[in-house]
N, C-alpha and C positions, 0 to 999 in steps of 0.2 A: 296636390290637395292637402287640405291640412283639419286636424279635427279643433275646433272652436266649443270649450264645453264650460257646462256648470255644474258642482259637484255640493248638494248639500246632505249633512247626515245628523241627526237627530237622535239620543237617547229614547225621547219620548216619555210620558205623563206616568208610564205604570214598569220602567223596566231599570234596575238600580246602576247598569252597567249594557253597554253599545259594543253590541257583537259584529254590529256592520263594519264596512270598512270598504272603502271605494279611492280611485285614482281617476289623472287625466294626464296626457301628455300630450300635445299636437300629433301625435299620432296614435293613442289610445287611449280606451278609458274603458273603467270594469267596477264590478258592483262583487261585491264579496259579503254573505252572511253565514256567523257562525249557527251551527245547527242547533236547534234548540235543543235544552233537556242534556246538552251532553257538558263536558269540566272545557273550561276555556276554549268555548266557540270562538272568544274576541282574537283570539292568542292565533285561533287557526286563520282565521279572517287575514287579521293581518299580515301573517308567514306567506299566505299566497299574494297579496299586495308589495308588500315590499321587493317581493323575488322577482313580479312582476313588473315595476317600473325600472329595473334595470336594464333593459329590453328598450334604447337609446334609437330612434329611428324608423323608418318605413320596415316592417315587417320582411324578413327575406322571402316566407314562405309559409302556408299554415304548416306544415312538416316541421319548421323551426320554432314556432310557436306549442305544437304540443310534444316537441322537446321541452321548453321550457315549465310548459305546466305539469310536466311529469317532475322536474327537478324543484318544483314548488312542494307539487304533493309529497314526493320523498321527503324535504323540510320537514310535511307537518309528522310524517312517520319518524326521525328525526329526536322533534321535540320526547315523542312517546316513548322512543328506545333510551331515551335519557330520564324521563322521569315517569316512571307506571302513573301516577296518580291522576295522568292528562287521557291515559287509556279513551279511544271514545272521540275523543275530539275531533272535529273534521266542519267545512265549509260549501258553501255554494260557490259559485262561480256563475260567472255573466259579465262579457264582453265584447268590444271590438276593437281589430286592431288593422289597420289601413299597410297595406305592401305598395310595390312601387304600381300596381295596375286595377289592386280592388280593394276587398275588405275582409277579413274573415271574425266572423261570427263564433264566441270558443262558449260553453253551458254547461253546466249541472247543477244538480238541485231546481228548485222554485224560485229563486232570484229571476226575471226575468227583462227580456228584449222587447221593444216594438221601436216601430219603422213609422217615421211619416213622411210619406211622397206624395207630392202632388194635393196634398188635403187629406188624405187617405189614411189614417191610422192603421196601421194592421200591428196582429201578436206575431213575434220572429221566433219564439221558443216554446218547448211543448216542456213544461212543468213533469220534475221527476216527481211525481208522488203518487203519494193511494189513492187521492180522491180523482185522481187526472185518470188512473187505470180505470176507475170507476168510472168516467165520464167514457172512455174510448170502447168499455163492454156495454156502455149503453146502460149501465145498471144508476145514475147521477144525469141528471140534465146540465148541461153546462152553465145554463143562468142558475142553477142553483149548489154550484162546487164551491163559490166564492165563500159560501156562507155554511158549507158543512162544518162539523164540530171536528173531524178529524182531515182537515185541511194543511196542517202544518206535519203532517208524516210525510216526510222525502224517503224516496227510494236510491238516489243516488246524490253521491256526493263525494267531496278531498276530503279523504281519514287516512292518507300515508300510506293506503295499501298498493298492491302491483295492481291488482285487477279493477279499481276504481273507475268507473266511467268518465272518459275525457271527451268531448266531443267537439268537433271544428270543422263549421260549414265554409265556404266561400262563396261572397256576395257581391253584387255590384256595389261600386262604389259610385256615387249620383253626386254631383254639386247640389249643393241643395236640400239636399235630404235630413233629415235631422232623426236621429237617436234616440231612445231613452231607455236608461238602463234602471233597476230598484229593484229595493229588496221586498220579500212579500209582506211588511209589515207599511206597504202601499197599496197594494194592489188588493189583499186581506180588505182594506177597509172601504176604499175609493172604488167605484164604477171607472170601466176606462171609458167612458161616454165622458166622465169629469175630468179626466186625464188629458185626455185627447184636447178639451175645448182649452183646458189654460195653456198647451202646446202650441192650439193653431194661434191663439190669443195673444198672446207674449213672446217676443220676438228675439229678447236677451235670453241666453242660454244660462246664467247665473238667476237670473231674477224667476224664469220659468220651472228650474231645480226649487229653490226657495218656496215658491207658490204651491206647487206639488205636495211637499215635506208640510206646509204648516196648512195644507185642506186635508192630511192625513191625519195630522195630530188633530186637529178641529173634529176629524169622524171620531173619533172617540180610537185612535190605531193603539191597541194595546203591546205591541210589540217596538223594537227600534224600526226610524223611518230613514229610508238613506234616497236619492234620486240621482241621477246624472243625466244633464240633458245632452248631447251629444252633436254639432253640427257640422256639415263635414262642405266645408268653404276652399274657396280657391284661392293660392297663394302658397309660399314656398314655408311649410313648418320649419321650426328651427329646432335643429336637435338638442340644443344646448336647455331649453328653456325646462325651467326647474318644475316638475312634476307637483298634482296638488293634491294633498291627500286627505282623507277625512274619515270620522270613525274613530274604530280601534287601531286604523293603522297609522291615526295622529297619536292616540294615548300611550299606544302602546310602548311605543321608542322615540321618545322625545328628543335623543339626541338626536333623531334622527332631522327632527326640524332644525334644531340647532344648528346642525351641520349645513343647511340652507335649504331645505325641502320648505313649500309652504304647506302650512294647513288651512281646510274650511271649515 
């Protein structure tokens, strides 16, 4: 199996600088946003993108994967032991990444997953934040978390500490089935009722990314918009094929495109 994706990431109408930051490789693809309110979200964003597309191939194991995200988040702790003034900084996470027999599923923060099988949209990940604890004590209706004022308070996130929450489910992996990964600065403004229908609607993985990001910026999304749509197709992925990157984890190291990376 191989993952077939489209990756589009958007500044958007009210925000001066793109803290998102997302990848794709035939065998993974992840959504990174930096936390709001804190010094170089974009810088954190893309310290866990970059560490992650070096990760060449069907997954060994989820065990080897949150090895890996642990040697991302040390990165962004990393950056902070090197310069105080980034104190604070720290990202989301939201991903998948395909082993030789399934898929695993890696979260945190509000970036979130859903799954479309068979027609069927469903949500793949339970949002680290206040307003999500607030909906699980029953004290928030869910139809109306979308739209609370204190919506963008995460409770977990990569800020380079030891104790940070990593978390990495395993899933079936379906011919078929298609992804979609984003950051809340979609899901913030879009109904997934709208989401879901340009998914089942559009059948290119670049074109249905794209569609997503500019019905986000149309809502009026005050935040950066990033989307990945994800399809997980049959045929032999090629390790070699150059990862695409978009966001802050295009701006940030240009050389890094130079050196043959694409960006979207």
């Amino acid at each position: 199996m191989r993952i077939n994706a489209g990756v589009r990431s958007d500044v958007g109408s009210y925000r001066a600088v793109n803290q998102d930051a997302a990848f794709s490789t035939p065998f993974a693809a992840a959504v990174a946003d930096g936390v709001g309110g804190g010094p170089s979200g974009d810088l954190a964003s893309a310290a866990i993108v970059h560490k992650l597309i070096t990760l060449r191939g069907a997954l060994p194991s989820a065990e080897n994967l949150v090895e890996r995200l642990r040697a991302a988040n040390w990165d962004i702790g990393a950056h902070v032991r090197r310069d105080a003034a980034l104190a604070g900084m720290a990202s989301t996470l939201t991903g998948v990444w395909l082993t030789a027999d399934d898929l695993v599923l890696a979260h945190t923060g509000d970036s979130r997953a859903y799954l479309l099988r068979s027609g069927r949209f469903t949500r793949q990940t339970r949002d680290d934040s206040y307003v999500q604890a607030l909906v699980d004590r029953g004290l928030v209706r869910p139809e109306d978390a979308w739209t609370h004022p204190r919506r963008n308070i995460i409770t977990a996130s990569f800020g380079g500490h030891d104790d940070d929450t990593i978390r990495v489910e395993t899933r079936d992996a379906v011919i078929g089935d298609r992804w979609f990964l984003c950051s809340d600065g979609v899901t913030d403004y879009v109904p997934e009722e709208a989401i879901a229908a340009l998914l089942v609607g559009i059948t290119d993985p670049a074109t249905a990314a794209k569609a997503v990001v500019d019905l986000a910026i149309e809502a009026c999304s005050r935040d950066n918009v990033t989307a990945v749509v994800c399809d997980i197709d049959a045929g032999t992925p090629d390790a070699d094929a150059v990862p695409v990157i978009a966001g802050a984890a295009a701006q940030r190291w240009p050389e890094v495109i130079e050196a043959g990376l694409a960006s979207a």
